[in-house]
DSSP file (Angstrom, degrees, kcal/mol; ACC not computed):
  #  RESIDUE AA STRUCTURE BP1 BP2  ACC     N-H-->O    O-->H-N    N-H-->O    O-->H-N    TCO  KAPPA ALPHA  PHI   PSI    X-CA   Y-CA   Z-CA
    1    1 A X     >        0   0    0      0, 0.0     4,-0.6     0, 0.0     3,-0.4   0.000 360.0 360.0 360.0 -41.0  274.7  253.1   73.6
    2    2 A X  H >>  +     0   0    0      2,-0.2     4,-2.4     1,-0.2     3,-1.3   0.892 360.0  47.1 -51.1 -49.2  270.9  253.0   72.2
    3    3 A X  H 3> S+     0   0    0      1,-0.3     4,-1.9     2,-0.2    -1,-0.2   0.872 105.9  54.1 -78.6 -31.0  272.4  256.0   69.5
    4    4 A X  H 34 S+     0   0    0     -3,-0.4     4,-0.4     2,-0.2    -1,-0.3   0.486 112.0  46.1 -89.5  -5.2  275.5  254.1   68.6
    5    5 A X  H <X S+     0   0    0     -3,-1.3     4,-2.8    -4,-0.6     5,-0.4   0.763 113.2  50.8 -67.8 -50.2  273.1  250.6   67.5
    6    6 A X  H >X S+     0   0    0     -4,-2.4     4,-3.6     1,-0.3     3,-1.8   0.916 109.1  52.5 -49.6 -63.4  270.9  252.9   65.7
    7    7 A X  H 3X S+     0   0    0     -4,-1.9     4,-2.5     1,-0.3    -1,-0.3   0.848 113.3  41.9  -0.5 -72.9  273.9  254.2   64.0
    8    8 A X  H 3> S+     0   0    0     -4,-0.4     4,-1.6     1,-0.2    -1,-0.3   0.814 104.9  58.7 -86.9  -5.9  275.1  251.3   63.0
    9    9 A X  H XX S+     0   0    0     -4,-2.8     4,-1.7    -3,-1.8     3,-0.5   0.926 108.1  48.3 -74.2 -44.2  272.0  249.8   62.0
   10   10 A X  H 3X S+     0   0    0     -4,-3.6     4,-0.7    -5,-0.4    -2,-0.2   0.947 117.3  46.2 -48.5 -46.1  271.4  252.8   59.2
   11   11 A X  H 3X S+     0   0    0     -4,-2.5     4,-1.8     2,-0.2    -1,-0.2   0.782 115.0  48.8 -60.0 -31.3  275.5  252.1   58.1
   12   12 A X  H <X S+     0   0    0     -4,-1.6     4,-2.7    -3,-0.5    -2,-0.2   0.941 115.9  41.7 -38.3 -81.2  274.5  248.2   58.2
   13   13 A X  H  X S+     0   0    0     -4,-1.7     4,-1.5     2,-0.3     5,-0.2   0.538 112.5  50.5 -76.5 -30.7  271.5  249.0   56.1
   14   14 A X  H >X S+     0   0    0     -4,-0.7     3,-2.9    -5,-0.3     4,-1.9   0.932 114.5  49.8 -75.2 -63.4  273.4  251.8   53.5
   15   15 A X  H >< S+     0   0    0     -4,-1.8     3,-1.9     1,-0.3    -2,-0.3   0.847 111.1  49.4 -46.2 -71.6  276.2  248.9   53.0
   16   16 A X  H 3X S+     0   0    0     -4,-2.7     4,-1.8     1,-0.3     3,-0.3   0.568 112.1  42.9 -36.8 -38.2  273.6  246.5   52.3
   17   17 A X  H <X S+     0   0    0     -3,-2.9     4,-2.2    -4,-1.5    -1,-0.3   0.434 108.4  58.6 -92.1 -18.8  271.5  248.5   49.7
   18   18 A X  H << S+     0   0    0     -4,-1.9    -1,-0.3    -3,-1.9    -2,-0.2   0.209 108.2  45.7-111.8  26.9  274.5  249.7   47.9
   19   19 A X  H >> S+     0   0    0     -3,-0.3     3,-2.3    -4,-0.1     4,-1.8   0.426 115.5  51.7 -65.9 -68.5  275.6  245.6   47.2
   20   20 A X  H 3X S+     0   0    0     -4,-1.8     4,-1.8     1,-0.2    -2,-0.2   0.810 116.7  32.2 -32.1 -55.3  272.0  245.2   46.3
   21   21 A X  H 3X>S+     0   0    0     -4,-2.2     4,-3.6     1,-0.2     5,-0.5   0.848 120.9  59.1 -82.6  -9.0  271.9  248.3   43.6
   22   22 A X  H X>5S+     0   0    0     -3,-2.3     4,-3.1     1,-0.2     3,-0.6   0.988 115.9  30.3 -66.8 -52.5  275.9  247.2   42.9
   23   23 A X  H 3X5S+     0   0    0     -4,-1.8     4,-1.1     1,-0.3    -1,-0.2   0.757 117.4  60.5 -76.8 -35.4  275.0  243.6   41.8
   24   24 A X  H 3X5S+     0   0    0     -4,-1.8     4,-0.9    -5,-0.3    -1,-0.3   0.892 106.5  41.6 -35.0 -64.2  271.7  244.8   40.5
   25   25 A X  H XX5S+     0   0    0     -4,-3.6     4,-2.2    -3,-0.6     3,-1.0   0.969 113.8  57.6 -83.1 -46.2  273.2  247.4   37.7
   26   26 A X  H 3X<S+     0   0    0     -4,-3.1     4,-1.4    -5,-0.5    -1,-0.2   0.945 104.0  55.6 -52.7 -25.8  276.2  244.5   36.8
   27   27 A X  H 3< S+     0   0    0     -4,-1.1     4,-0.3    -5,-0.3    -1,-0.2   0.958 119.6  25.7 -78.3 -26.7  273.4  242.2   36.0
   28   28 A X  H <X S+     0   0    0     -3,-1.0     4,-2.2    -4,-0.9    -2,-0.2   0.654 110.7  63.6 -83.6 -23.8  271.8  244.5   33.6
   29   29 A X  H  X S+     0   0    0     -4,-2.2     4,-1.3     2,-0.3     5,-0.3   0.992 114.1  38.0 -66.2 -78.4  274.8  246.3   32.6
   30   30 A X  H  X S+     0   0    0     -4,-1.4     4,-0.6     2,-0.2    -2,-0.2   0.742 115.3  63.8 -54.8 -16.9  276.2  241.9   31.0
   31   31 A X  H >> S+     0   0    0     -4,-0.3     3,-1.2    -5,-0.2     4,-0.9   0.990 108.2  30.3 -47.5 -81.2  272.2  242.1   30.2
   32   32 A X  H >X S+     0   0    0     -4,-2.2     3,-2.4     1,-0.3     4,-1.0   0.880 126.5  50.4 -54.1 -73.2  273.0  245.1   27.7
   33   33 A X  H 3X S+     0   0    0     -4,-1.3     4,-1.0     1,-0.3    -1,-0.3   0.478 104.9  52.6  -5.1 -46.1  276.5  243.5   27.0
   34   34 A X  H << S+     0   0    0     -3,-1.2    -1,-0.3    -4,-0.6    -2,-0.2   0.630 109.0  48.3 -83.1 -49.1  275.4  240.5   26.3
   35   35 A X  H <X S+     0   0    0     -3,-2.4     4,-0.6    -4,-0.9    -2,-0.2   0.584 108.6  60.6 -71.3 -36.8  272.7  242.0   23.5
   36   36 A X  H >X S+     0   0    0     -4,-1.0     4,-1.5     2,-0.1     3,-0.7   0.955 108.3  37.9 -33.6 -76.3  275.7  244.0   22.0
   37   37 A X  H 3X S+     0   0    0     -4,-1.0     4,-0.6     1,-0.2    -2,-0.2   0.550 118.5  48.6 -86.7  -6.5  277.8  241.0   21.1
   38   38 A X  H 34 S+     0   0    0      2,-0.1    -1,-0.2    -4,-0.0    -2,-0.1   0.643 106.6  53.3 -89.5 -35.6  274.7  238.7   20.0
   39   39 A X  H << S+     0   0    0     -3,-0.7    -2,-0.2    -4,-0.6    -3,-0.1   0.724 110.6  60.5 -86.5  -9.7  273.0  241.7   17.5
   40   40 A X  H  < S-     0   0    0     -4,-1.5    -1,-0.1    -5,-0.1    -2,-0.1   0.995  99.5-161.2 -41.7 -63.9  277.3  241.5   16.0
   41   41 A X     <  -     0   0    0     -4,-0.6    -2,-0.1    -5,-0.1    59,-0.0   0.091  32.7-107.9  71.5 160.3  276.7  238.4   15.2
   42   42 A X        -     0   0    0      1,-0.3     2,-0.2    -4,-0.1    63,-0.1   0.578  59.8-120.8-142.9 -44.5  279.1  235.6   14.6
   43   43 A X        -     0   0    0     62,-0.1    57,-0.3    55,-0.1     2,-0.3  -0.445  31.4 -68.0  83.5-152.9  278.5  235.3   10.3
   44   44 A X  E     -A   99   0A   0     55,-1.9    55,-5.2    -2,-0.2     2,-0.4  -0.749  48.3-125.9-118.9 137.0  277.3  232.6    7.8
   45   45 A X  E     +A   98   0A   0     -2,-0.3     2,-0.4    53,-0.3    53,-0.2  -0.784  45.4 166.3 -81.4 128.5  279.9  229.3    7.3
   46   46 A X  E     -A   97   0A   0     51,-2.5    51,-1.9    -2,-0.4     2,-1.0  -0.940  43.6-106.0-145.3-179.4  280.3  229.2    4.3
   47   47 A X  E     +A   96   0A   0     -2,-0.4    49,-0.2    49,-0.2     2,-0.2  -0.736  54.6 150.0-104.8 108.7  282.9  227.3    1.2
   48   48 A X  E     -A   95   0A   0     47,-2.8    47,-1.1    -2,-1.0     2,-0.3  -0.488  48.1-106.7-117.2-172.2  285.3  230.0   -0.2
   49   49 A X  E     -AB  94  69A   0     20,-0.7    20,-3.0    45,-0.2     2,-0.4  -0.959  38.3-175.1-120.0 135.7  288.6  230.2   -1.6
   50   50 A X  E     -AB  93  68A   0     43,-0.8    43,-1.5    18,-0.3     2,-0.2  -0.929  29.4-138.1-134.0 125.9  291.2  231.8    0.5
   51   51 A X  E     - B   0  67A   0     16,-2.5    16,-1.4    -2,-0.4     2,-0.4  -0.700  34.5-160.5 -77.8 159.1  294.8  232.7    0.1
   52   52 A X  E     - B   0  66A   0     -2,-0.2    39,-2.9    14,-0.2     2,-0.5  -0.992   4.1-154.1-150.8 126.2  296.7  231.5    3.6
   53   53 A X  E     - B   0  65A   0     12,-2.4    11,-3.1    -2,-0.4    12,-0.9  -0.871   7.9-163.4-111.8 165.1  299.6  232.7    4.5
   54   54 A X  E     - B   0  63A   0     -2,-0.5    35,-1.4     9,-0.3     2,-0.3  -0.910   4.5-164.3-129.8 130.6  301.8  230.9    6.6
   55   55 A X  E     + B   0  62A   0      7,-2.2     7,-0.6    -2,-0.3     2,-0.4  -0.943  48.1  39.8-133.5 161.3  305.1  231.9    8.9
   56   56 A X  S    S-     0   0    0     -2,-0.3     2,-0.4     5,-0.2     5,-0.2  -0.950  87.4 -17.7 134.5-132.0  307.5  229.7   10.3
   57   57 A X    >   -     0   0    0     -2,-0.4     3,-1.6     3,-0.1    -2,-0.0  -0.799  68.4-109.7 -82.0 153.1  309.8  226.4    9.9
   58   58 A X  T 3  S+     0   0    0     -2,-0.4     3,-0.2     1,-0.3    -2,-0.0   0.330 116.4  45.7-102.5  -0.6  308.7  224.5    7.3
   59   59 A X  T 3  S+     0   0    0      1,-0.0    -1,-0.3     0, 0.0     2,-0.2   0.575 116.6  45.4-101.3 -10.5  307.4  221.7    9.8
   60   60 A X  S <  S+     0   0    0     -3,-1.6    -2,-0.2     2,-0.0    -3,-0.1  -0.462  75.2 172.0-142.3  60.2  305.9  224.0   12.0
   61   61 A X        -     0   0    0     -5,-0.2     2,-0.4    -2,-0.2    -5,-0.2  -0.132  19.1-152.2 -73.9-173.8  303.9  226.5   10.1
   62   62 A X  E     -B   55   0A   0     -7,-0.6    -7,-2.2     0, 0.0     2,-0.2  -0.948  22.6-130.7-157.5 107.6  301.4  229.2   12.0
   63   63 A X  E     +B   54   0A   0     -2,-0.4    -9,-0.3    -9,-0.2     3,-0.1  -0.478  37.4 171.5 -62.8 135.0  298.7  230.2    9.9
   64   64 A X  E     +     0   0A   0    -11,-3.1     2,-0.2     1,-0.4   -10,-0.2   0.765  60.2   4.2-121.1 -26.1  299.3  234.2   10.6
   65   65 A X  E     -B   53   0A   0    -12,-0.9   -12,-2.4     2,-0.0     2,-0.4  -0.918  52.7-176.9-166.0 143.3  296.6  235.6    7.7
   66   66 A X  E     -B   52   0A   0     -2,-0.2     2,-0.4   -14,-0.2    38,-0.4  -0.978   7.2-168.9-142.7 133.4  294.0  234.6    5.3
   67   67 A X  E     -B   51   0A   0    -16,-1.4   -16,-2.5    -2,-0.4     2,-0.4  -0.953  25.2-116.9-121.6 140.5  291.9  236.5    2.7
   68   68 A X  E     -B   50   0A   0     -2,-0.4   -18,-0.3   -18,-0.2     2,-0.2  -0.716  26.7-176.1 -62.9 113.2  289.1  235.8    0.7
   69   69 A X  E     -B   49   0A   0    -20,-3.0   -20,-0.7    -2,-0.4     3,-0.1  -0.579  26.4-124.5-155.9 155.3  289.6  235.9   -3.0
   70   70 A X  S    S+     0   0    0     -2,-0.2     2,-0.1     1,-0.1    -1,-0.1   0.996  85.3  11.1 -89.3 -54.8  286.2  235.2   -5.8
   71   71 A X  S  > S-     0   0    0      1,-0.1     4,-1.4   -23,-0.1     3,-0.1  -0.673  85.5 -97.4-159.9 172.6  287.3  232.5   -8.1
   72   72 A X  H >> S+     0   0    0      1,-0.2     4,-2.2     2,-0.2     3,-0.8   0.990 116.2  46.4 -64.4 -78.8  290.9  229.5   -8.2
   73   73 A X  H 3> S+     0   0    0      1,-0.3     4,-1.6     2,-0.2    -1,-0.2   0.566 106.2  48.0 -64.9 -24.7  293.0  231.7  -10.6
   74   74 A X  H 3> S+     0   0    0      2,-0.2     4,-2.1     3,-0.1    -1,-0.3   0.781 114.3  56.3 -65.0 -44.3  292.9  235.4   -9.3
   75   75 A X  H <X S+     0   0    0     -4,-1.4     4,-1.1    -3,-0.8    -2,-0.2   0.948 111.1  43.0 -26.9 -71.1  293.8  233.2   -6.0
   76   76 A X  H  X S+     0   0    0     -4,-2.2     4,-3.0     2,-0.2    -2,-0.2   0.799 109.5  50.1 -51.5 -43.0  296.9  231.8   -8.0
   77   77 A X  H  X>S+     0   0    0     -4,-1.6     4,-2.5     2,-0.2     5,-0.6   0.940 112.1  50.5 -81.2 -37.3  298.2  234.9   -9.7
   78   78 A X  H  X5S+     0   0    0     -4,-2.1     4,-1.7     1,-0.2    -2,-0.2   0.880 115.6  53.2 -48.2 -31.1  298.0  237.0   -5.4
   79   79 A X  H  X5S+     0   0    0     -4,-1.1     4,-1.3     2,-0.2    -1,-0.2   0.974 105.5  44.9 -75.5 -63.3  299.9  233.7   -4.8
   80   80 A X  H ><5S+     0   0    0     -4,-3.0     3,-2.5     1,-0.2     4,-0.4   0.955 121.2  45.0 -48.4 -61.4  302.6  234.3   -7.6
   81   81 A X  H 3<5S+     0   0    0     -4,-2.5     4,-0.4     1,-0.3     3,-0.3   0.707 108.8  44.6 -90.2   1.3  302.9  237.7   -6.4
   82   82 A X  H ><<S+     0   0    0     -4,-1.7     3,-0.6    -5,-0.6    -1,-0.3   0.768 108.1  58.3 -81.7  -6.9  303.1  237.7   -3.0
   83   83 A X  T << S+     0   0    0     -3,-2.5    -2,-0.2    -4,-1.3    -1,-0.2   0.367 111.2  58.1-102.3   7.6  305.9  234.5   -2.9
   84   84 A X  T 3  S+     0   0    0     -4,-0.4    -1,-0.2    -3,-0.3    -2,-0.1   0.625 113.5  25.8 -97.0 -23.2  307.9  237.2   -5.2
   85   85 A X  S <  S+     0   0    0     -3,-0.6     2,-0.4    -4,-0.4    -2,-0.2   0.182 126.8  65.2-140.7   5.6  308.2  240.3   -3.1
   86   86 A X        -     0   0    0     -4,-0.3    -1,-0.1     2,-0.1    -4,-0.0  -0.997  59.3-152.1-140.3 166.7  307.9  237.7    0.3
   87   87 A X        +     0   0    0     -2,-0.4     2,-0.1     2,-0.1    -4,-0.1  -0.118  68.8 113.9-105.3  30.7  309.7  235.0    2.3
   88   88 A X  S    S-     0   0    0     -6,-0.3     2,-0.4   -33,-0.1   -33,-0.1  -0.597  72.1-115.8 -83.0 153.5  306.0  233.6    3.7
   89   89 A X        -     0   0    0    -35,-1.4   -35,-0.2    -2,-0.1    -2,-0.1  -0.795  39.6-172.5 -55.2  61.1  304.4  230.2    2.7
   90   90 A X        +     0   0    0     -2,-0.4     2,-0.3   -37,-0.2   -37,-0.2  -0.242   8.7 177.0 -76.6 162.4  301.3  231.0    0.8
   91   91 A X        -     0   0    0    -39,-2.9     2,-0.7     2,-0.0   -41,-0.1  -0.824  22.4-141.5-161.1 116.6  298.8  228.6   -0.2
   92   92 A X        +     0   0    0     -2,-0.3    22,-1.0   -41,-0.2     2,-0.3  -0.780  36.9 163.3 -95.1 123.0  295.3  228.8   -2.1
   93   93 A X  E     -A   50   0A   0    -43,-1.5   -43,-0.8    -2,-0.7    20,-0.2  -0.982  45.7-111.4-143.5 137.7  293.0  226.5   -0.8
   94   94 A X  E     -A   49   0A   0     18,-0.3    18,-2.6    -2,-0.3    17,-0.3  -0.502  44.0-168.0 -49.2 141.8  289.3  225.6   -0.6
   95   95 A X  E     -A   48   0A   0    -47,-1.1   -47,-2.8    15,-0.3     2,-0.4  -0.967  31.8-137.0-170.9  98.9  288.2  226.3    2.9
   96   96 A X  E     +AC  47 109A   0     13,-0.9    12,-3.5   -49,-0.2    13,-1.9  -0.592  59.5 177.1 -66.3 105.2  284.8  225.4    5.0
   97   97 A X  E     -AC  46 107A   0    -51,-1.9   -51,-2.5    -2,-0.4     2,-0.9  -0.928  49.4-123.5-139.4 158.5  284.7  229.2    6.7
   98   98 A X  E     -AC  45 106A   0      8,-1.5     7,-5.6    -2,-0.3     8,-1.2  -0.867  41.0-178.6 -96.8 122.8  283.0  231.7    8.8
   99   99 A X  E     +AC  44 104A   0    -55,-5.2   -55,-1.9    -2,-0.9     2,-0.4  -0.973  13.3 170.1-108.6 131.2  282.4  235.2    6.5
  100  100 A X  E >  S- C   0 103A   0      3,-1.2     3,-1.0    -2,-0.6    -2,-0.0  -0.983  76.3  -7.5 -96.9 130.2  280.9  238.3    7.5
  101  101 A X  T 3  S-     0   0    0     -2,-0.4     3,-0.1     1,-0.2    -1,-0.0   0.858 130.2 -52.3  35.6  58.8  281.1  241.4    5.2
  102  102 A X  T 3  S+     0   0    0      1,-0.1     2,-0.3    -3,-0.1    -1,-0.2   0.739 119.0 102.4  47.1  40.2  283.6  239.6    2.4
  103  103 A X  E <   -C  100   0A   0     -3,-1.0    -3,-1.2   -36,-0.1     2,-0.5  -0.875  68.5-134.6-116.3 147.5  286.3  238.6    5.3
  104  104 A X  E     -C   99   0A   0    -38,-0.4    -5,-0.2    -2,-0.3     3,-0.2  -0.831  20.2-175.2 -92.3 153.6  286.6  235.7    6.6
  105  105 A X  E     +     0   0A   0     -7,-5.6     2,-0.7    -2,-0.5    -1,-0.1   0.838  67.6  17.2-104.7 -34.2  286.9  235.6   10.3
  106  106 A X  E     -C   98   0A   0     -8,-1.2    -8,-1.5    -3,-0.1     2,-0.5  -0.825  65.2-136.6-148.4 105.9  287.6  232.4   11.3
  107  107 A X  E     -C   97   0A   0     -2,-0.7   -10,-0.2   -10,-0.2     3,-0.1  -0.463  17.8-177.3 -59.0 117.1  288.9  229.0    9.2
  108  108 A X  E     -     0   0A   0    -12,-3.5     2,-0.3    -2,-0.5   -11,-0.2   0.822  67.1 -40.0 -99.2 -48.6  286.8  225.8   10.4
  109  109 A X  E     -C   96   0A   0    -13,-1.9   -13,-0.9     0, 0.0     2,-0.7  -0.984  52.0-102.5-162.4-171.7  288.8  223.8    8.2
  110  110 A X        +     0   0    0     -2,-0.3   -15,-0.3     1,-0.2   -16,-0.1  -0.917  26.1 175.6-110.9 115.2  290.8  223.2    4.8
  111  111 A X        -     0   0    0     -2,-0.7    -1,-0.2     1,-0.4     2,-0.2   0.961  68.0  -8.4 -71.1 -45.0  288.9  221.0    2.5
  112  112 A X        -     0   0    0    -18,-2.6    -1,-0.4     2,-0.0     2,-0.4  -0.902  56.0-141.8-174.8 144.4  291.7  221.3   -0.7
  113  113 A X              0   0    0    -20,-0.2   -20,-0.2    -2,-0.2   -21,-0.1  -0.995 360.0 360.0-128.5 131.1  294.3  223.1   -1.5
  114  114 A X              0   0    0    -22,-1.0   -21,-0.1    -2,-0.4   -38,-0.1  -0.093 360.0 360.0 -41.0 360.0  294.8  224.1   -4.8
């Protein structure tokens, strides 16, 4: 009986140390993770002009994609010709935004639409 405690204290003891290294490497492993998705970064809010396109019923539109365009009138003519060659909603509108590397990623809101 003395060999079958010992026994199970060593199996006791493996199990134990191999939660310990498990939970141990996940914590540095979302450490590393964690340093990845912070040195991304998030980008600068900033006030662009955006074409927005729009799908949907005409009460219940779904912003589906928006691009960033340099100045009101280059905005206006992407307008004319995308509502020619598509059935979307488009709309150029000043926009309060997050950019990174000339995209926007994320609309915080629509100041005026054009």
């Amino acid at each position: 009986m003395s060999k079958f405690k010992i026994i199970a204290f060593f199996v006791l003891g493996f199990i134990v140390y191999k939660v310990f290294v498990a939970v141990k490497d996940f914590e540095v492993g979302l450490d590393k993770r964690i340093e990845k998705v912070e040195a991304l970064g998030i980008g600068e809010e900033e006030e662009v002009i955006g074409l927005m396109m729009y799908l949907g019923d005409p009460e219940d539109l779904l912003l589906v994609e928006h691009l960033l365009v340099k100045n009101r009138s280059k905005c206006l003519d992407m307008k004319k010709n995308a509502e020619e060659v598509s059935n979307a909603y488009y709309e150029c509108a000043k926009l309060n935004a997050i950019v990174k590397d000339g995209k926007i990623i994320t609309v915080v809101e629509e100041l005026e639409v054009l």
